[in-house]
C-alpha positions in Angstrom: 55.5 112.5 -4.6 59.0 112.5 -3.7 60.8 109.5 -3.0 63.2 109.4 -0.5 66.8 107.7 -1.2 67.8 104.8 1.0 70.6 106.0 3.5 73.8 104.1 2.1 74.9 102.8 6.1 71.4 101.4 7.0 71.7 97.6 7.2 69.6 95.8 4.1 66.2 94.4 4.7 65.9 90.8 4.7 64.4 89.2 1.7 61.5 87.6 3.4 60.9 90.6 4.9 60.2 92.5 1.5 56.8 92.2 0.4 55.7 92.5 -3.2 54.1 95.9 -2.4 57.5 96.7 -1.3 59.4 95.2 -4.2 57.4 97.0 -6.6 58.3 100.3 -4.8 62.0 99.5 -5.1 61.4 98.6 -8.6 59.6 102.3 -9.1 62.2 103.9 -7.4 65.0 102.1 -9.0 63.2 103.8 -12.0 63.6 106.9 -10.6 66.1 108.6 -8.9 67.2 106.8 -5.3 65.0 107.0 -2.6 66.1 107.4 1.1 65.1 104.4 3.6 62.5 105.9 5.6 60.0 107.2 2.7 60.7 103.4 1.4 59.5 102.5 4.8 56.9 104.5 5.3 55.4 103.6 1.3 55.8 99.8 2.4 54.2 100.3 6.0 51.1 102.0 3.8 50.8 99.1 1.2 50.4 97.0 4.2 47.6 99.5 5.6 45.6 98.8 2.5 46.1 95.2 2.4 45.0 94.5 5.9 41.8 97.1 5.6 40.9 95.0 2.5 41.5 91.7 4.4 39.2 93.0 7.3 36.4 94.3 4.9 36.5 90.9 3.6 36.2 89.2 7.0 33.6 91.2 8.6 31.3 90.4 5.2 31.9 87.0 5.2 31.4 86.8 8.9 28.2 88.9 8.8 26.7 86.8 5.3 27.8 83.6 7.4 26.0 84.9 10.5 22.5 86.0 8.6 23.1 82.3 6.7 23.6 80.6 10.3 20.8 82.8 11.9 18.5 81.6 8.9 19.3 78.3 9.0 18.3 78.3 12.8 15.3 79.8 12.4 14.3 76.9 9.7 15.7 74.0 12.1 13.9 75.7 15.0 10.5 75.8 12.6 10.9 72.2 11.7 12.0 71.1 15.0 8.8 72.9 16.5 6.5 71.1 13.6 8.7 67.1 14.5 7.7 68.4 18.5 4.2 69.3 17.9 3.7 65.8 15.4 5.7 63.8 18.1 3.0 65.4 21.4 0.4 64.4 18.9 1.6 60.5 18.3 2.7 60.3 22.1 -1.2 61.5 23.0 -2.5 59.3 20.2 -0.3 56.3 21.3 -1.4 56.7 25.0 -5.1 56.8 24.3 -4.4 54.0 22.2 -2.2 51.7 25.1 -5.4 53.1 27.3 -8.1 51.3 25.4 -5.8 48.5 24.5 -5.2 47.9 28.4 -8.7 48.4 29.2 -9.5 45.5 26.4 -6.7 43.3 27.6 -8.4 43.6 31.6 -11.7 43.0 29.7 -10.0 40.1 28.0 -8.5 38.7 31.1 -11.7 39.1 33.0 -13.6 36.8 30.4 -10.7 34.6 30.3 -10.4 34.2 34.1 -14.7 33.3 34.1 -14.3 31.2 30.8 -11.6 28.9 32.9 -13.5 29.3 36.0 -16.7 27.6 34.0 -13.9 25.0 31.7 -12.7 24.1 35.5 -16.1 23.1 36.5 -17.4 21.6 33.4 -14.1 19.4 33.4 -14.6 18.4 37.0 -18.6 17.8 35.7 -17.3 15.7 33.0 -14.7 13.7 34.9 -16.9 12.9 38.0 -20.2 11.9 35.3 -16.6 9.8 33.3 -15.9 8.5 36.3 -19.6 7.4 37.5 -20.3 6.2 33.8 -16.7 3.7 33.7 -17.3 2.3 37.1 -20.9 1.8 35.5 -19.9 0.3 32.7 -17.2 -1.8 34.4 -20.0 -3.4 36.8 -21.9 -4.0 33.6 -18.9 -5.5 31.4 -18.3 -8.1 34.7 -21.9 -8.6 34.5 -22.0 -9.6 30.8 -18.6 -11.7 31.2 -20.4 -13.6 34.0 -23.5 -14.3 31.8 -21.0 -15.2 28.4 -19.1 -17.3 31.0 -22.5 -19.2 31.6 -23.5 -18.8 28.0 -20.2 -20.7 26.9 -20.6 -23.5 29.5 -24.3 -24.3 28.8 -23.2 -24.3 24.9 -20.1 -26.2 26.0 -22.4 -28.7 27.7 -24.8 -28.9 24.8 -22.2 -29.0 22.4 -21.2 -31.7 24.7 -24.7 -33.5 24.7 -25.3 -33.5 21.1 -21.1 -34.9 20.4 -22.8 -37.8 22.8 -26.0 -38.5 20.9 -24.3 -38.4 17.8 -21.8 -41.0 18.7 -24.7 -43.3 20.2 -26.6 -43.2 17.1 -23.5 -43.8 14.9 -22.8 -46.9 17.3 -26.4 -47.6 16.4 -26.2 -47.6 13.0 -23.4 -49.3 13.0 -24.9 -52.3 14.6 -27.7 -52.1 12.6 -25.4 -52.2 9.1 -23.7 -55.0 10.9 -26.9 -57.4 11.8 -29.4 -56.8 9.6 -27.8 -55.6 6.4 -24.9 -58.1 6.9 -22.9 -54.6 5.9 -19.2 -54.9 7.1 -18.0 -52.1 5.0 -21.1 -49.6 6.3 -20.8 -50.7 9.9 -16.9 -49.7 9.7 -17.4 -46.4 8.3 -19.9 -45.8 11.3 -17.7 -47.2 13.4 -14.4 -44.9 12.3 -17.0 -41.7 12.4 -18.2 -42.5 16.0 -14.1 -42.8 17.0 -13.5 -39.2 15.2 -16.1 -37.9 17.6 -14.6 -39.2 20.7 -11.6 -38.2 19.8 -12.9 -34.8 19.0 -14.4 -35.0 22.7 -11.1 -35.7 24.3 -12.3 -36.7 27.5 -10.5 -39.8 29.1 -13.2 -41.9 30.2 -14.1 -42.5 26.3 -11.1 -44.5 26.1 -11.9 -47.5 26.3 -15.0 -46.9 24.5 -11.7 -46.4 21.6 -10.2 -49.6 22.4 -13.3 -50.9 22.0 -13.7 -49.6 18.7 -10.3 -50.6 17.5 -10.6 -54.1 18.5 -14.2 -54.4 16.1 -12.5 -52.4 13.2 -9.9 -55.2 13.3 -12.7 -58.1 13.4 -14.3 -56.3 10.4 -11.7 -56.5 8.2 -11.2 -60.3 9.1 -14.6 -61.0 8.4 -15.0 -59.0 4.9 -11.6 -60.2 3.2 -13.3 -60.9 -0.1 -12.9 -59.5 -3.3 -16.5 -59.3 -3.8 -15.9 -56.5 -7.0 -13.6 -59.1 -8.4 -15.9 -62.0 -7.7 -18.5 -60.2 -9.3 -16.3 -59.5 -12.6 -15.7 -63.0 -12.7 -19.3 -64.0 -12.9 -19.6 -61.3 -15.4 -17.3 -63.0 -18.0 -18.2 -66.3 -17.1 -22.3 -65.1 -18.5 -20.7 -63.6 -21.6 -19.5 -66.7 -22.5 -22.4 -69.3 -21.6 -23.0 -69.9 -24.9 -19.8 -71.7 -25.4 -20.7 -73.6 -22.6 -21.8 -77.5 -23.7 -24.7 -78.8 -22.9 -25.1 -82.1 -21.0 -24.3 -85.3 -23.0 -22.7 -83.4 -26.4 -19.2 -83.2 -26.8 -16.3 -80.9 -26.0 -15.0 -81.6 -28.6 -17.6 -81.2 -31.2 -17.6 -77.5 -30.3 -14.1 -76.8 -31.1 -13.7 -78.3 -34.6 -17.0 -77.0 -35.7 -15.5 -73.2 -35.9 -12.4 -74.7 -37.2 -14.0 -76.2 -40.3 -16.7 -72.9 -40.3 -13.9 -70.8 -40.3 -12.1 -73.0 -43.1 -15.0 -73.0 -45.7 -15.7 -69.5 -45.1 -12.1 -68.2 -46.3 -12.8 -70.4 -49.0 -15.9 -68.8 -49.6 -14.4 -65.4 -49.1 -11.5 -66.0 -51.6 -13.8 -67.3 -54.4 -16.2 -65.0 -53.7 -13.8 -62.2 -54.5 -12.9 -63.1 -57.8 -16.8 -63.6 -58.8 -18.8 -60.5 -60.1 -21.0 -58.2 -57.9 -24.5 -59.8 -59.0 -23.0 -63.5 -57.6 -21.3 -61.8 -54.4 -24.1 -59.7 -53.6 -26.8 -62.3 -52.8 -24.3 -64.5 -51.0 -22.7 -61.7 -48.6 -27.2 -61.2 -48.0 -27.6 -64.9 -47.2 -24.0 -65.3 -45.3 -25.4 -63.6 -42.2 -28.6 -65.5 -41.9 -26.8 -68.9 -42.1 -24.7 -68.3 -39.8 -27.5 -67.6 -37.4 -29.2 -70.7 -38.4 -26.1 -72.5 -37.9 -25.6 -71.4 -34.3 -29.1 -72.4 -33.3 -28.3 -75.8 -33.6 -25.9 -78.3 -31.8 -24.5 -81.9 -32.7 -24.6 -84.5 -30.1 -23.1 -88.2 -30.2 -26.4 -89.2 -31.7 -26.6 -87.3 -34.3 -29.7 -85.2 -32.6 -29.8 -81.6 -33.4 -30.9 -79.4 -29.9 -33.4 -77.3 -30.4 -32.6 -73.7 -30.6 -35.6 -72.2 -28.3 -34.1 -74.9 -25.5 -30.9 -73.9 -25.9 -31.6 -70.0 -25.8 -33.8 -70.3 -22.3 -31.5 -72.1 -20.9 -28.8 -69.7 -21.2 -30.8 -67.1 -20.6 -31.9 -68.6 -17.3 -28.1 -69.1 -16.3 -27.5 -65.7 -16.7 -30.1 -64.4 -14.7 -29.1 -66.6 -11.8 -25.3 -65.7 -12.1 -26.6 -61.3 -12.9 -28.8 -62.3 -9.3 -25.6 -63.6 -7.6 -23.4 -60.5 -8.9 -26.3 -57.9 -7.3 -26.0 -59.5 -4.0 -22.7 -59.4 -3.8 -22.1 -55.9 -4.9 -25.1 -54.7 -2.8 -24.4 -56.9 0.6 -27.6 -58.3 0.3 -26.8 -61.8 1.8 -31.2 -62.8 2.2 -31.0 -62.7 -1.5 -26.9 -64.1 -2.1 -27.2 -67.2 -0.4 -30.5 -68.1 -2.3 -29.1 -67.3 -5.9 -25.8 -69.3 -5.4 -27.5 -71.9 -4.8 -29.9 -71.9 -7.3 -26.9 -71.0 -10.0 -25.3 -74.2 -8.9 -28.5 -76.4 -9.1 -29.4 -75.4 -12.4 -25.3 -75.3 -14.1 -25.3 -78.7 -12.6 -28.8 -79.8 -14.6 -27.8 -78.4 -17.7 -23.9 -78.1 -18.3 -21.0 -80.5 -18.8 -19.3 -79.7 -15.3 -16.3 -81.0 -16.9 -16.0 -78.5 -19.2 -13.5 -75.8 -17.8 -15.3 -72.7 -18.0 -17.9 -74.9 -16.2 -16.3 -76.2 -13.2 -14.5 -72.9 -13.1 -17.7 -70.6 -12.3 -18.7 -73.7 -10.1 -15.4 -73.3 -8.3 -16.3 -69.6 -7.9 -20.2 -69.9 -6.6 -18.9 -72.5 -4.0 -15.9 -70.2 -2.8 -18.0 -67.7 -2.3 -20.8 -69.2 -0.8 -18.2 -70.8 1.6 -17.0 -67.4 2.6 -20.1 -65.8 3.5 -21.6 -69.0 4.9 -19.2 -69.4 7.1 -17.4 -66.2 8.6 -18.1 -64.5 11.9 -18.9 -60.9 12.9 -17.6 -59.7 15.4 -19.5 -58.5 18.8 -20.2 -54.8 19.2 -21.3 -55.7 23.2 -18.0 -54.4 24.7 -18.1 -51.0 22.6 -22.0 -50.2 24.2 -20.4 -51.6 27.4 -17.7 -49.4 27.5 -19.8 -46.3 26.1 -22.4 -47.0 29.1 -19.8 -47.2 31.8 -18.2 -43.8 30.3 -21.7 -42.0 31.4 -21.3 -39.2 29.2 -24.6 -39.9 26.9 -26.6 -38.9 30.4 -25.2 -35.6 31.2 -27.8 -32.8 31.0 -26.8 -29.5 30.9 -27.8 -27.0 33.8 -28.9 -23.7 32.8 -26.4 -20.8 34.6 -28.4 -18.9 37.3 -26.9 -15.3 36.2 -29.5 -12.6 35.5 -29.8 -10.9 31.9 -28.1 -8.0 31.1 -30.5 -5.1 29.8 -28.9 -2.6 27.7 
């Protein structure tokens, strides 16, 4: 192959123009011996031949490998998008049998729940009417049994009432009874104060006077039972424990008192020689001490040298303080049939048989005669204006009147 020598007056060819192909042809031609232009043109037009066959060869394979590749790829998206159609025709026929029977049960449903509030309707308008017919039952049944309470309360009220009266007529009672026949000041004003407590309890305005009346004899009953008749009676008391120092009448005051002074002197002589003595000499004489003191006691001087007999002495003492025991009991019991009696039987028989100069003498004297004073001469006072007053109130009459409302049956 001859290569042709490049014409020295053609122009150059640009150097973007000159391919590789091209340069390598200069390069084999440089080699050589010069080539003219037009075989270099015609060797770089046919380098160009072969490059563009090769790049089409190449493009028509790829395009055909990327058309089968396309065209199998269809045919597997059209496959599966056949299979998703068929599933989803499948579901959609599935799903509407499925909303069919649902809506057929939901009109079922509705049906049953349209009668069930039909028959709730009517069984509520049942229940309210028989509600209805039952409270206006009960409500003429409730005024009923309020009526009948109503008269219940008023015939307890009135008994209540009745039984408050006879229980203050028979405290008034009693009261006069304590009063007049016991000669009992203190139990007649208890009465009395229990009878005002139920009158006040009452509190009705015609009792009070009945009050007033009450008030006025409270006040009378203190008057007439100022006496210490628990300190009377302790006085008494003392005065018996001590009647045996009382002297006798016609011996002497006197004699009585020095006796236990020269007793009392010859017995601490007695005492203080006794203690220096040994026990076979004390013993017998602290045995015989007692008894002659005893014997001593039973016996009494008088002016004439008489000794008293003891048993005398002893009954007479004895009597004394039975009289004087009798007079405390009636005093402390209110028993005035049996005071007045003792106190003066006391006085009669102090008088017969004691000094009443002697001071413990004239003192329980003193004493019977105050006291028989007081109760001798004191006043009760009248309980005529409190029955006066409880008669003109008019409440101890009131009946009650049984209510005329019929009984309530369950």
């Amino acid at each position: 192959m001859t290569q042709k020598k490049q014409h020295p007056d053609a122009p150059p060819i640009p150097a973007e123009d000159i391919s590789p192909q091209m340069q390598e042809a200069n390069d084999v031609i440089d080699e050589g011996a010069p080539m003219p232009p037009e075989e270099a043109a015609v060797v770089v037009r046919r380098a160009y031949g072969y490059w563009l066959l090769t790049l089409f060869i190449v493009f028509t394979g790829s395009l055909v490998s990327a058309s089968w590749y396309g065209w199998k790829l269809f045919q597997t998206n059209a496959g599966r998008l056949d299979s998703l159609m068929a599933t989803q025709h499948t579901d959609q026929r599935t799903l509407s049998e499925s909303l069919k029977d649902t809506q057929g049960k939901l009109a079922q449903l509705n049906e049953q729940l349209t009668a069930q509030e039909k028959k709730t309707g009517a069984q509520l308008a049942q229940t309210q009417t028989e509600t209805q017919q039952a409270t206006k039952a009960l409500q003429g049944r409730l005024t009923a049994v309020e009526k009948n309470l109503a008269g219940i309360q008023n015939r307890l009220g009135q008994g209540e009432r009745a039984w408050k009266a006879a229980e203050i007529g028979f405290l008034l009672t009693r009261a006069q009874e304590r009063l007049s026949i016991a000669q009992d000041p203190a139990g007649a004003a208890v009465a009395l104060k229990l009878a005002d407590q139920r009158l006040a309890a009452l509190a009705l305005p015609q009792t009070l006077p009945v009050r007033a009346a009450i008030s006025d004899a409270l006040v009378g009953l203190r008057k007439a039972d100022d006496f210490d008749a628990v300190g009377m009676a302790l006085s008494l008391r003392r005065a018996a424990e001590n009647i045996s120092n009382w002297p006798l009448i016609g011996t002497q005051p006197e004699s009585t008192a020095t006796a236990p002074k020269v007793a009392t002197a010859a017995e601490g002589t007695a005492s203080n020689s006794s203690a220096t003595e040994p026990w076979y000499i004390r013993w017998p004489q602290f045995v015989w001490h007692p008894v002659s003191e005893w014997f001593s006691r039973q016996f009494t001087l008088t002016r004439s040298d008489e000794p008293v007999k003891a048993s005398a002495r002893v009954s007479d003492d004895r009597e004394t303080r039975l009289w004087l025991t009798a007079v405390r009991e009636g005093l402390l019991s209110r028993d005035m049939h049996r005071l007045m009696p003792s106190i003066v039987e006391a006085q009669e028989w102090i008088a017969q048989h004691y000094a009443t100069d002697a001071p413990d003498v004239h003192h329980t004297l003193a004493e019977l005669k105050r006291t028989q004073d007081f109760y001798a001469g004191r006043q009760w006072p009248s309980f005529a204006p409190i029955f006066k007053a409880w008669a003109a109130a008019g409440i101890e009459n009131t009946a009650p009147t049984a209510p005329h409302t019929p009984e309530v049956q369950p």
